[in-house]
N, C-alpha and C positions, 0 to 999 in steps of 0.2 A: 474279332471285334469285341466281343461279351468275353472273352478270357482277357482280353485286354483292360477291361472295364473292370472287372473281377480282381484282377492284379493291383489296377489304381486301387481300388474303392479298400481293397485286404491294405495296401501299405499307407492310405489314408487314418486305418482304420489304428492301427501298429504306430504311427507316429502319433498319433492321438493319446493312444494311449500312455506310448513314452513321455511325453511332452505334459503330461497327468500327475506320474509319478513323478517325474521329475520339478512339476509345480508343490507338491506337495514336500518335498526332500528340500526345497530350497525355502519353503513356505510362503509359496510366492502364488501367482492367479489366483489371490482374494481367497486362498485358504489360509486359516488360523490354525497353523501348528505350534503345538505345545508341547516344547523340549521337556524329558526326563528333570525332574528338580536333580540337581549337581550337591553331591554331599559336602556338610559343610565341614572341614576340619577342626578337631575340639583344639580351643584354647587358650592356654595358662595367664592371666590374667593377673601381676603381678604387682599389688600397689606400690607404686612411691613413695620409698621413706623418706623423710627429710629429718633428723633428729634435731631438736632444737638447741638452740645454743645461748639464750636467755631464760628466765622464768621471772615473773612475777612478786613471787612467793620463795622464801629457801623451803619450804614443806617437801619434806624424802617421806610421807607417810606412807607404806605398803600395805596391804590387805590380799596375800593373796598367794596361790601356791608356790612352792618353791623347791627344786631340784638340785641333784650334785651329779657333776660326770666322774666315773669311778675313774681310776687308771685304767679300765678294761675296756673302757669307751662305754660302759652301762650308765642310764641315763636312771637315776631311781631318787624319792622322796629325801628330802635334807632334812635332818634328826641334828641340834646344834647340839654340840657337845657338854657333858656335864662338867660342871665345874666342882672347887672341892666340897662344898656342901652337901652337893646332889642335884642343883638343882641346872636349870638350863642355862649355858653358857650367855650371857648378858653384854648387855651396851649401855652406858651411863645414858641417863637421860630424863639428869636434873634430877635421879635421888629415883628414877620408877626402871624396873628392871624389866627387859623385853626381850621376850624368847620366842625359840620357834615350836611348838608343837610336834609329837612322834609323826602328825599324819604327814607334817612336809608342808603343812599352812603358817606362814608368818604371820604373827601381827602386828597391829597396827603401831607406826615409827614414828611419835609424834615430831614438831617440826624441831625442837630444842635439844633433837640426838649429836651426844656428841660420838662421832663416829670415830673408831676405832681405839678408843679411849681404853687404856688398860695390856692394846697389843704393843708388844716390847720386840725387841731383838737388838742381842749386840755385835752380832756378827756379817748382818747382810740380809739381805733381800729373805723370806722365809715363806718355802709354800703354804698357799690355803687352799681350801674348799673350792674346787671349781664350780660354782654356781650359777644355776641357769632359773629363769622366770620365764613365763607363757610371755608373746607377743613382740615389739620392736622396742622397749624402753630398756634400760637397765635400772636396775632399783638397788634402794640401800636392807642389806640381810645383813644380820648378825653384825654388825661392823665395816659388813664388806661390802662391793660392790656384785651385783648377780649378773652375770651376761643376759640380753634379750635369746631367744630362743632363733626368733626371727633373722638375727644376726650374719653375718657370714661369720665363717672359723676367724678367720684371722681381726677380725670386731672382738670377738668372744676372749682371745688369746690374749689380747690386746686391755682387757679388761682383767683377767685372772693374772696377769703379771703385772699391772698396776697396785692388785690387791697384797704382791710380797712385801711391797714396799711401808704398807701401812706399820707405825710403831716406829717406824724409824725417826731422825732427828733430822734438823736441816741441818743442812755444813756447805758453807761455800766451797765451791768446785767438786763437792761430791758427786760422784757417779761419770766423773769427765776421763780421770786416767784412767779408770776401768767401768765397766757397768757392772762390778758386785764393789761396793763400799759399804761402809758404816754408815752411813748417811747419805744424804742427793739434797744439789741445790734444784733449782725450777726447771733447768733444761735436762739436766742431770735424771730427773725423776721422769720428763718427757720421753728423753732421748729411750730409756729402761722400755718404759712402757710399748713403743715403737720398735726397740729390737727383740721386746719378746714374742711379737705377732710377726718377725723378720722383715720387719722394712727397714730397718736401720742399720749399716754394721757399725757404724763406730761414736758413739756421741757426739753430740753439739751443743753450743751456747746458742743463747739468746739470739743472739745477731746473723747468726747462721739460717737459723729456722725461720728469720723473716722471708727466706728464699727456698724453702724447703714444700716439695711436693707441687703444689697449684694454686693459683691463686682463687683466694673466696671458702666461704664454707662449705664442707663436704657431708653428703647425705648419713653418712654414720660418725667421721671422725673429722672436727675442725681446730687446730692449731693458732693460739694467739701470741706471739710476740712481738717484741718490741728489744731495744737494747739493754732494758734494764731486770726483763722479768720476761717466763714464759711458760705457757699451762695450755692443760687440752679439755675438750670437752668430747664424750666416748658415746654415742649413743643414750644423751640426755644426762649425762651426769658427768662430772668438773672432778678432772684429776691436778691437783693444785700444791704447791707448799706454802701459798698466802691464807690467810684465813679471812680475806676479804669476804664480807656478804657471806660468812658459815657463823650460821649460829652457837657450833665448836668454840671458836676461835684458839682452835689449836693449831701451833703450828707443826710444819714437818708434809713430806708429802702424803696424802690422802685424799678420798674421794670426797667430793665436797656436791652441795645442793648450786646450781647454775645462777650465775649471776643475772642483773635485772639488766646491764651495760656492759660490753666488750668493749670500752671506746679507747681509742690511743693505741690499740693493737694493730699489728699488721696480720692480716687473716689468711688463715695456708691451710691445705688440707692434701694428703696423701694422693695420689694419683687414684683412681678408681674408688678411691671410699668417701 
């Protein structure tokens, strides 16, 4: 009878105890268990560009450093080149000459640059200066256009082959039988600048690119035509052969300061950009 009591009283004791632990593993019978903190995974936090496709103002003023990608993929200071006097390769702008410094800092572009003024070519499209600036904007360098650094490649590509076309002339139907001509009409100069970041293979007019990529504007690259005219606008800066709203008003195609109104366009943009 006491071994039997004994026996109860031991497996009283033994379920008690289990029924303990196991309040405690579930965090249950009015005890407060407090889980390990669970690590938190770091992560990339990656703002939203939206590059605008109007401005206020035509003002390309820059302040600020400015890079070259070699051929060798080195990313290093942009030194503009001398011209024949000596001194640093210029941009009209209304009679005051603006250079870049050895250290690879620009200065400041007042709003009255005529851009590209002086680049020639008679034969076609002509490399420049791969040029890169800190941040998401593209800006006006030496004549040219500087890719944002923030960019994707194909933004940046997309902007440095926009930049061969500057000096050339407009010519209707330019750049439609081929994309190397002596000159480029609006879609012609569009269609260029799009087959050399490879989204394009083969040129289009105006009327075409009212159907081209997606519809609305797109975070780096937005597309405007219509049947009679068509131009883009590249990470904040207006690749054009009108010289609507540029204080240039030169014409041919070039990088131009973004207008205050897109209106009367039909609005497209690249699939992912």
């Amino acid at each position: 009878m006491w071994i039997r009591s004994c026996g109860a009283l031991l497996c009283s004791v033994t379920v008690a105890a289990i029924g303990a632990t196991s309040a405690l593993a579930n965090g249950t019978g009015g005890v407060s268990v407090v889980e390990p903190a669970k690590p938190v995974s770091a992560t990339t936090t990656t703002p939203t560009v939206h590059a605008p496709v109007t401005a206020k103002t035509p003002n390309v003023a820059y302040k600020g450093p400015v890079y070259e990608k070699t051929a060798t993929g080195e990313v290093v200071p942009f030194v503009a080149p001398s011209d024949t006097t000596g001194t640093a390769a210029s941009v009209s702008t209304g009679g005051a000459a603006t250079s870049e410094a050895a250290s690879g800092v620009a200065t400041s572009i007042p709003s009255e640059l005529t851009v590209g003024d002086g680049m020639t070519s008679a034969t076609g499209p002509t490399p420049r200066p791969e040029l890169l600036v800190p941040g998401n904007t593209a800006r006006f360098v030496d004549g040219l256009a500087a890719a944002p650094e923030g960019a994707p490649a194909v933004v940046q590509e997309m902007i440095w082959a926009g930049n061969e076309l500057i000096g050339l002339p407009y010519i209707y139907g330019g750049g439609h039988g081929s994309f190397v001509s002596p000159g480029y009409d609006c879609s012609g100069t569009v269609s260029f600048a799009l087959h050399g970041a490879n989204l394009l293979a083969a040129p289009e007019d105006s009327g075409e690119m009212e159907a081209l990529g997606a519809h609305g504007d797109g975070r780096w690259v937005t597309i405007f035509a219509n049947g009679g005219h068509a131009y883009m606008t590249v990470a904040g800066l207006r690749l054009d052969t009108s010289p609507a709203e540029d204080p240039s008003n030169l014409e041919g195609p070039r990088w131009r300061p973004l207008r205050q109104t897109n209106a009367g366009f039909v609005v497209r943009h690249p699939l992912g950009l």
